[in-house]
N, C-alpha and C positions, 0 to 999 in steps of 0.2 A: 942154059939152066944154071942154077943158082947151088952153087957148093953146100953144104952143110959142115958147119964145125961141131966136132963130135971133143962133148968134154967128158970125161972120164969120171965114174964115179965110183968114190971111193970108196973101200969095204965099211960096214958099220960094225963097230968093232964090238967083241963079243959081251955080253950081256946089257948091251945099252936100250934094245927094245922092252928088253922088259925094266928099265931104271925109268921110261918115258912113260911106258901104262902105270906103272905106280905111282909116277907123276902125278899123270890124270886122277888116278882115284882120288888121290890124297887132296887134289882141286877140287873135286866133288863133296869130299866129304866136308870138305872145312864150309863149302858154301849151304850145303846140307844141316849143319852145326849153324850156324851163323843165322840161318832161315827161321827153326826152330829158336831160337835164344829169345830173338825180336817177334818171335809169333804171341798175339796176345792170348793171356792164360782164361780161360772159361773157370768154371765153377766147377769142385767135383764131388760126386755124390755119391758115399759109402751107404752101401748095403747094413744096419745092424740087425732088423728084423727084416723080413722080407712083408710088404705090404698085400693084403686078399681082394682090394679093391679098386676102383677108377682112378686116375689120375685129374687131380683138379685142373681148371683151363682157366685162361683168363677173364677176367668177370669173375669168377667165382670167392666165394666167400671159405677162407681155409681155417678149421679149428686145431690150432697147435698148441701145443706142451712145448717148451723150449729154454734150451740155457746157452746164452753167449761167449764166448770167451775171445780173449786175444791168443796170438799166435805163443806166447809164453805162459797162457793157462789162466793169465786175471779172466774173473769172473765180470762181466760188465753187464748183461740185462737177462732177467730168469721170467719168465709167463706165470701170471699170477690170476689165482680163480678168481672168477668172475663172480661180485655179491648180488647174483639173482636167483629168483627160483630155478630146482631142480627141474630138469625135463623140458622145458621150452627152446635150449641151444644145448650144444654140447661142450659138452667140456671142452677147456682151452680157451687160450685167447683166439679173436676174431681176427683175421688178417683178409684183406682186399686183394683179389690180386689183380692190380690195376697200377699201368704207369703210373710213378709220384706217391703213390699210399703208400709205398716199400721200397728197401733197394731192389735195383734190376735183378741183383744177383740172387737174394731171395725168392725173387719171382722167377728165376729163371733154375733153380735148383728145385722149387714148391712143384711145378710143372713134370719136375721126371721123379717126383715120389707116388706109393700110391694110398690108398686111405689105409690107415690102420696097421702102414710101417713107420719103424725107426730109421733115422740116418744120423749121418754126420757132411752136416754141409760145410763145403770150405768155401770162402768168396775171398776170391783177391781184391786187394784195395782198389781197382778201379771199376770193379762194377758194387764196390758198398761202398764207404763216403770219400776215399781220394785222402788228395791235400785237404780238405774242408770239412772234418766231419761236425756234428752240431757241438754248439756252443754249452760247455758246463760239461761235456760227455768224458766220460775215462776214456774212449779212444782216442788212439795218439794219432797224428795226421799220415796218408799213406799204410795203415794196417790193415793189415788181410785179417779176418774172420773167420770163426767155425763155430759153426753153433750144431748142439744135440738137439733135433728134431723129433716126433710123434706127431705124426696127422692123426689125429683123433679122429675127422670128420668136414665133410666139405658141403655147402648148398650153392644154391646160385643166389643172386645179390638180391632178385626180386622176391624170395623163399626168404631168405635175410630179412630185409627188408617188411616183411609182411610179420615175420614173430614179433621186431622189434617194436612191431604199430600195437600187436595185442598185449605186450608187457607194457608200453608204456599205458593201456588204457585199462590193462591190469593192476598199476600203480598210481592210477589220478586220482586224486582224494573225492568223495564222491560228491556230485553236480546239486547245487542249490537250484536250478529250477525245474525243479519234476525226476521221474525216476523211481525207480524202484529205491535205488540207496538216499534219496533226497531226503530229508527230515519233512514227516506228516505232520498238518496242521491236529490240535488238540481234538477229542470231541467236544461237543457241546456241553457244559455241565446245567443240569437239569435240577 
């Protein structure tokens, strides 16, 4: 049979178990820290009023009230009424909410409001214009965003799309061949 050499092991001297779990933690925490730092930031959406109705979806057509600002309070774009008749849309500006018609971020914070509340949406600069934002704009490259919100009111694109047919052919000056608005030949004079 084969010997065994027996090596001796030493005492672990006092309070060193617990200097080694603190260790650990403090490994954990800092990759915990580290995790979160580099995690990318979403959009966040404050409560002002609380909204009574649907949440718009994509496709949809969303009517807001809205003021822009940078993260230092400049004021850079406010929603301006609309010069059409009363009653056929609702107040506010029109917004699409469709890849490319808007930033992602605004699409992606328009989605957790609901009709007929206030917020305050924050968008970090990579989901609103980045290094790149448009050309002549007061934003400065990489600026995060918060704009004052009001969903006034939402339809879908083809409801859109169908008032926008009856205002324009509410506004087409009227038709030179026949019609009731077309100018009538004279009568006969006798």
């Amino acid at each position: 049979m084969t010997e065994v050499t027996r090596v001796p092991l030493q005492p672990i001297a006092k309070g060193s178990l617990t200097k080694l779990w603190i260790g650990v933690i403090v490994a954990i925490l800092l990759g915990a820290g580290l995790a979160w730092a580099t995690m990318p930031k979403g959009v966040d959406v404050e409560t002002i009023v609380e909204g009574t109705g649907a949440s718009p979806e994509l496709g949809d057509v969303v009517f807001v009230k809205y003021v822009g600002k940078l993260s230092d309070g400049t004021e850079f774009d406010r929603s301006q009424p609309l010069p059409i008749p009363p009653g056929l849309f609702p107040e506010g500006n029109p917004l699409l909410l469709e890849e490319g018609a808007i930033i992602d971020g605004f699409i992606e914070g328009l989605t957790q409001m609901e009709k007929g509340g206030q917020y305050v949406l924050t968008i970090p600069s990579e989901q609103a214009y980045g290094a790149e934002p448009p050309p002549g704009s007061p934003i400065p490259p990489d600026a995060d965003l918060t704009f004052e919100v009001e969903i006034v009111d939402f339809m879908s694109q083809d409801d859109f799309q169908a008032r926008a047919a009856a205002l324009q052919s509410m506004m087409a000056p009227p038709s030179a061949e026949g019609g009731e608005d077309a100018p009538q030949p004279a009568p006969p004079v006798e």
